[in-house]
C-alpha positions in Angstrom: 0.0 0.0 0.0 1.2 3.5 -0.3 1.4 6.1 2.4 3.0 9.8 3.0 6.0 8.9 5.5 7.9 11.3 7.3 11.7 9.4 7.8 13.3 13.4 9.1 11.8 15.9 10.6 11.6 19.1 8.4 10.1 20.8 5.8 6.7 20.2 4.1 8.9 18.1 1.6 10.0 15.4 4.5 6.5 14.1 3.4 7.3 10.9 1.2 5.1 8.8 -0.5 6.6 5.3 -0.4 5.1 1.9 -1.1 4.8 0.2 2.8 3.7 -3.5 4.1 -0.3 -3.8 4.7 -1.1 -3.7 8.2 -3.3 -6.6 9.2 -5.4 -6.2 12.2 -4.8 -7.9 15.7 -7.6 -8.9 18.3 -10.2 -6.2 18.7 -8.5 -4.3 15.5 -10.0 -3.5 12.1 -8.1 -2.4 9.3 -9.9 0.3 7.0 -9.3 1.2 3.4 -9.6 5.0 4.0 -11.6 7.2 2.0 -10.3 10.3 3.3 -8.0 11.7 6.0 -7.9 14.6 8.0 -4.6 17.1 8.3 -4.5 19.1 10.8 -2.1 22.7 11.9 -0.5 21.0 14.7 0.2 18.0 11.7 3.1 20.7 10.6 4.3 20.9 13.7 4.7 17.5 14.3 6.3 17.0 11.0 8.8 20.2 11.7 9.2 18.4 14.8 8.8 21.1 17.0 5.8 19.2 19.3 8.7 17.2 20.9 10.6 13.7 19.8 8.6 11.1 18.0 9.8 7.7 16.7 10.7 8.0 13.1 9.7 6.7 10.5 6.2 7.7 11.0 2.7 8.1 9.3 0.8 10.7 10.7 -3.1 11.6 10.2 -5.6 11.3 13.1 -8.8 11.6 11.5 -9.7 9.2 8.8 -13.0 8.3 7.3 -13.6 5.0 5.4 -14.5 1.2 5.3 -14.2 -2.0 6.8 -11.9 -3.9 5.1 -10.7 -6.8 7.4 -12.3 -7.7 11.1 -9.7 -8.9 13.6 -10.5 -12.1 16.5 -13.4 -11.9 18.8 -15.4 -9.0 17.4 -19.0 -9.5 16.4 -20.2 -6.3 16.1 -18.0 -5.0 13.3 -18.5 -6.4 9.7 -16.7 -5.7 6.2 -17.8 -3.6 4.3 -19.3 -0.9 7.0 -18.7 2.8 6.3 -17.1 4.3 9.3 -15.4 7.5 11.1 -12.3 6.7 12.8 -11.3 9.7 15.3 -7.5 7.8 15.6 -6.6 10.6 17.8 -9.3 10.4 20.6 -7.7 6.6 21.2 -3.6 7.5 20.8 -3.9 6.5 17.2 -2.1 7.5 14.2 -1.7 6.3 10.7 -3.9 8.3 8.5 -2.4 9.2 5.5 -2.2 6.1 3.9 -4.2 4.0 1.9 -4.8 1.6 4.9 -4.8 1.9 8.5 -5.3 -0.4 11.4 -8.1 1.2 14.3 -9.8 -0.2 17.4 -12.7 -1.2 17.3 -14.0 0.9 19.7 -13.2 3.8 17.7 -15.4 3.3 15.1 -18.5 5.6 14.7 -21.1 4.5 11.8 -21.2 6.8 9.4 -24.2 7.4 7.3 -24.5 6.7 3.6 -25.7 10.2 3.5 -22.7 12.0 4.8 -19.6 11.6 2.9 -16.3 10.7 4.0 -14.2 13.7 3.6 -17.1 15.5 5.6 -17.0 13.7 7.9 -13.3 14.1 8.5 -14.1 17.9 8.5 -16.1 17.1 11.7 -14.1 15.3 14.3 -11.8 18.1 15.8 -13.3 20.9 13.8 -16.5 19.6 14.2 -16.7 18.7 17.8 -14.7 22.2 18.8 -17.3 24.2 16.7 -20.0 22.5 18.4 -18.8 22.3 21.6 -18.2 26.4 21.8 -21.8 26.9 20.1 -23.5 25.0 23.2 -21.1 26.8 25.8 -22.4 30.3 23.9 -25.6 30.5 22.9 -26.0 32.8 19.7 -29.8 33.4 20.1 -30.6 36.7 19.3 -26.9 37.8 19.8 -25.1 39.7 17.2 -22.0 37.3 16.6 -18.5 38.5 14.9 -16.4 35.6 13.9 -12.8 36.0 13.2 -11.0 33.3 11.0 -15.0 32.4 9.4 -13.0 30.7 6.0 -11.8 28.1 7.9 -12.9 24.9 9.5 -13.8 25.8 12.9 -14.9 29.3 11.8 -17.2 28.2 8.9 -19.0 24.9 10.8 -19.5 28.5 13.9 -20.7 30.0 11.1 -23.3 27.9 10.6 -24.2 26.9 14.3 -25.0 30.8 14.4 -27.4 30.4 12.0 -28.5 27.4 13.0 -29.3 28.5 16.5 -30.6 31.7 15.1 -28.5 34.5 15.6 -29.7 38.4 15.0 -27.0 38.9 12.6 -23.6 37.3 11.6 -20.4 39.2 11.2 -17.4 36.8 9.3 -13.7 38.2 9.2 -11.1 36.7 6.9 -8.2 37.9 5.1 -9.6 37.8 1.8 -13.1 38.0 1.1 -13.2 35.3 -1.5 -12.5 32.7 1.7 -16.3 33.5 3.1 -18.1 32.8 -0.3 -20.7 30.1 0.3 -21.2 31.4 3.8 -24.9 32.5 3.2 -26.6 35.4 4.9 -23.5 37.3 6.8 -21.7 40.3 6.5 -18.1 39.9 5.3 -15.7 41.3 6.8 -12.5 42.2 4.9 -9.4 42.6 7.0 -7.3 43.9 3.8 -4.3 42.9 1.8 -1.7 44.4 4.6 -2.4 41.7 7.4 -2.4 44.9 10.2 -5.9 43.7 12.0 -5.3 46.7 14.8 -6.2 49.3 12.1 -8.8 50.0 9.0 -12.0 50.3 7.9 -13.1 46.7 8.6 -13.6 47.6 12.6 -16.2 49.7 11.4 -18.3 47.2 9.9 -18.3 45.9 13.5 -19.1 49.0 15.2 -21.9 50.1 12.5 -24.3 48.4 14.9 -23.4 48.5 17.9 -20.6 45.9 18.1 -20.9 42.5 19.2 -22.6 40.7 21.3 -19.8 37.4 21.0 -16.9 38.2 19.5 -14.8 34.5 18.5 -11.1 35.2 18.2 -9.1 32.0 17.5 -6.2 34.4 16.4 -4.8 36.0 19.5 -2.3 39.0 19.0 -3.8 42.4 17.4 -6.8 41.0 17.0 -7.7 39.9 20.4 -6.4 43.8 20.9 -8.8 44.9 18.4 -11.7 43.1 19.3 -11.9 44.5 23.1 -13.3 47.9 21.3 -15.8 45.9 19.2 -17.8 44.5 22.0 -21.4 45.5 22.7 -22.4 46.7 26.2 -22.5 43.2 28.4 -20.6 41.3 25.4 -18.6 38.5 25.4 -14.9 37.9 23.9 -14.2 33.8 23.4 -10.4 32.8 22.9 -10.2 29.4 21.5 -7.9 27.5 19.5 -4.8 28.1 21.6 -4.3 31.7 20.3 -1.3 33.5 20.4 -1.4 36.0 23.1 1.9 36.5 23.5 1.9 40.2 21.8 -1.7 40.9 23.7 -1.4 43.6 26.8 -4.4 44.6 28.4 -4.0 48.2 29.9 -5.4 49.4 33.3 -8.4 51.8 31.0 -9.0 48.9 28.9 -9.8 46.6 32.1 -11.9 49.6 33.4 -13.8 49.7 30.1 -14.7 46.0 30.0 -15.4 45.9 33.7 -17.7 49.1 33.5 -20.0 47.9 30.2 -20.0 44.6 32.4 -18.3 42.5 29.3 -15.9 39.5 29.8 -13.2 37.5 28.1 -13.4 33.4 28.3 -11.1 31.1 27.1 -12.0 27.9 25.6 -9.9 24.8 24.6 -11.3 21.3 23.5 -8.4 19.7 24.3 -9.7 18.4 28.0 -12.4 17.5 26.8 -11.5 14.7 24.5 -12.2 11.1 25.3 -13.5 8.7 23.2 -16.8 8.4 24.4 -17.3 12.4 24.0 -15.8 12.4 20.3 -18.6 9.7 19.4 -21.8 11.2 20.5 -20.3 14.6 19.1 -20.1 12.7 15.7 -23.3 11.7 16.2 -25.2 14.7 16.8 -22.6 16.5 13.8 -23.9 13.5 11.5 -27.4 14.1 12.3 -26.9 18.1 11.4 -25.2 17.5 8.1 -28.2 15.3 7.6 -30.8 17.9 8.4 -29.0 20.1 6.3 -28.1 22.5 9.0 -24.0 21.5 8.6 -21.8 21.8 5.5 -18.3 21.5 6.2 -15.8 23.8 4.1 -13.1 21.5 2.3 -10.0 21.9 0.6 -9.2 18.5 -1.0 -5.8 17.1 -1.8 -4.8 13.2 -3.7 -2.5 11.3 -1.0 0.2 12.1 -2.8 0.0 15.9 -2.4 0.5 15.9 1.2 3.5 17.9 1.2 1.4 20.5 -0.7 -1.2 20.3 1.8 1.7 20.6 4.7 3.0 23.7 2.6 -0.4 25.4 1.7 -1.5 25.6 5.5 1.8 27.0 6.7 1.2 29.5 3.9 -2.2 30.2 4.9 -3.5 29.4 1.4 -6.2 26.8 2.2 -9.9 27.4 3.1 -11.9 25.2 5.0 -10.8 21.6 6.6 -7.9 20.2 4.8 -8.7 16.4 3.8 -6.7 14.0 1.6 -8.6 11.6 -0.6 -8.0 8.9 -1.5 
């Protein structure tokens, strides 16, 4: 079988795709002929190795979507030919980029014949953090701003606004072009020079008010930034693991926030992944892509463009969840 394997740690180009030995399941294994796979940031890092030492040679990929292809001993539950998601990473798993990979079966989550593999890829870390924040911050009603809206989190938040029936929608990105196919919101251009502090693309934010819930997965100037844009009593959410490190809060900014009564909350999904939680999220994600309330935003690469994909997220050229299909 064939698979992208990373022998040195480096650049996007330490992705190789080589021709390795078929995995073939133990007991309480399946092996899956994967449909699509999931590529996350923190996949860049890993591959830079800058997330700490990892025995090389490795395949990486988490996420993978799929079917059964051969059951391992004592498991009755499981037969070949099942369509399945396989969040690898809620069990320690990896092995995703590759034509085959070996899961347990107690990772598998049944995935319906009406939601398609890559989508469901889209859904697992994206997914469940998108939904996740939506239920910890009700949009009823509220005027939401969401920065980063292009991409996978931002878009599936996007549509959780709606979904829950927000007053009005506000989507930031760095090029306009990245929030087409978002529906009813108002776009909100940073501009070409990257400076999120300054220009005209506050006051689309201010024009009514400001907002209610302000979603900042960036950190830095725009966390900065998006203090003034809050409405009286509103509601800045960090998530993502933004960078902050550039992010100072004077003494009159504090008074501000304190005096309109608005807050800052941080959210990370990271604790909250176990494998039971990353099933029933699927589940209920499933069911909303089903209803037609979820699309997930894709930018699709062939196995054997991973380093592409590796390169085109460090460059910050992709939109949407990056999958490899296979």
């Amino acid at each position: 079988m064939k698979a992208a394997i990373l022998r040195a740690f480096g650049g996007p180009q330490a992705l190789v795709i080589d021709a390795v030995e078929k995995p073939r399941p133990g007991p309480g294994e399946v092996l899956i002929r994967v449909e699509a796979a999931g590529i996350n940031f923190t996949d860049t890092g890993q591959r830079a190795g800058s997330l700490g030492p990892m025995p090389l040679p490795l395949v990486m990929g988490g996420e993978v979507a799929g079917t059964v292809e051969v059951v391992g001993a004592n498991l009755r539950d499981v037969a070949v030919g099942m369509r399945v998601a396989v969040p690898l990473f809620a069990h320690g798993r990896m092995g995703g980029y590759a034509e085959y990979v070996l899961a347990p079966a107690a990772a598998l989550v049944p995935l319906p014949d009406s939601v398609r593999a890559a989508d469901a890829v889209a859904l697992m870390v994206q997914g469940m953090t998108a939904l996740r924040i939506a239920r910890r911050f009700p949009m009823k009603d509220k005027r939401i701003f969401i920065h980063a809206a292009g991409g996978g989190v931002g878009s599936l938040l996007v549509q959780l606004a709606r979904h829950q029936g927000a007053a009005k929608i506000l989507a930031g990105a760095s090029q306009v072009a990245k929030l087409d196919g978002l529906g009813d919101v108002v776009a909100v251009d940073y501009g070409k020079s990257g400076d999120y502090g300054q220009g005209g693309w506050m006051d689309a934010v201010k024009a009514d008010g400001g907002a209610d819930i302000i979603f900042d997965s960036a950190g830095g100037t725009v966390t900065a930034a998006s203090l003034s844009l809050l409405a009286p009593g509103g509601q800045l959410v960090l998530y993502g693991l933004p960078s902050l490190s550039s992010f100072v809060m004077t003494g009159g900014e504090a008074m501000a926030l304190v005096m309109a009564n608005q807050n800052v909350s941080g959210f990370s999904i990271m604790p909250q992944i176990t494998p039971d939680a990353v099933k029933a999220a699927l589940v209920e994600l499933f069911g909303l892509v089903q209803a037609g309330a979820l699309r997930p935003r894709l930018a699709t690469y062939r196995l054997d463009e991973a380093a592409k994909a590796h390169a085109d997220i460090e460059g910050r050229r992709t939109v949407g969840k990056v999958v490899l299909t296979l």
